[in-house]
N, C-alpha and C positions, 0 to 999 in steps of 0.2 A: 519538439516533443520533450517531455521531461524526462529527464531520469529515476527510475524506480529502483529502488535496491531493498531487499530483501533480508532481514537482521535476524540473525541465529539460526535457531533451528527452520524455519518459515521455508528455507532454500529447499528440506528435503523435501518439502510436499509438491517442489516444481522441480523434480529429477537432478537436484544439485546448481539449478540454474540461479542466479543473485539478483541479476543487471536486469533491469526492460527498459523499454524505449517505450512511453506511451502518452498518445494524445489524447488527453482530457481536462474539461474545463474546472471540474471539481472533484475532490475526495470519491465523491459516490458514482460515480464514469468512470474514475480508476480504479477504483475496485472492482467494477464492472467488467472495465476490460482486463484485468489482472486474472479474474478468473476467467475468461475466455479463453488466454492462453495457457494456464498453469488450471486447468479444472480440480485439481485435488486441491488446492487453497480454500475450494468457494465453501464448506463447511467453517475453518476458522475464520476468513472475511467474514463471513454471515456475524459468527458466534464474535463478533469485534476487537478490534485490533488496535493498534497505536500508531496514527500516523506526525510522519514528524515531515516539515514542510519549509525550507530552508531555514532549519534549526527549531521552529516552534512545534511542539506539540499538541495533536488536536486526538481526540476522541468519539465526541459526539456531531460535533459539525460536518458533517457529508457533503453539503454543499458550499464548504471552504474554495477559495478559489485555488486553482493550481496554475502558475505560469507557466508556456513553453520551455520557459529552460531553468526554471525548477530544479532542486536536486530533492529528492523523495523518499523516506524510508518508511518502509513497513515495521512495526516490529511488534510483538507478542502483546498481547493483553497486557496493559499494567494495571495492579488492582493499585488502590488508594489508600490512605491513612496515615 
């Protein structure tokens, strides 16, 4: 399972929780399951996020692959420019 962590403020909307353990093949399964456990996320998941993927940054690709042992960060929208 990889590791999901959770970057800044993102933790309050899961009761101060950071860490998950989750099994998924890609980007859009872990967010999937991310809001299963942590339901107050699933508006800013929806509204998109910034996921970082043993150090690479993806955005748009949802169906990025994720290895089992993965380290994974969620972190806030970032705009561009």
């Amino acid at each position: 399972m990889a590791k999901v962590v959770l970057w800044g403020s993102l933790s309050q909307l899961a009761d101060g929780r950071k860490d998950f353990e989750i099994d998924a093949p890609n980007i859009d399964r872990m967010l999937r399951a991310l809001c299963e456990e942590a339901p107050r996320l699933k508006p800013v998941l929806e509204d998109g996020v910034t996921v970082s993927i043993d150090g690479t940054l993806y955005r748009l690709n949802k169906l990025q692959k994720i290895e089992p042992d993965s380290e994974v960060f969620i972190l806030p929208k970032m705009a561009g420019g």
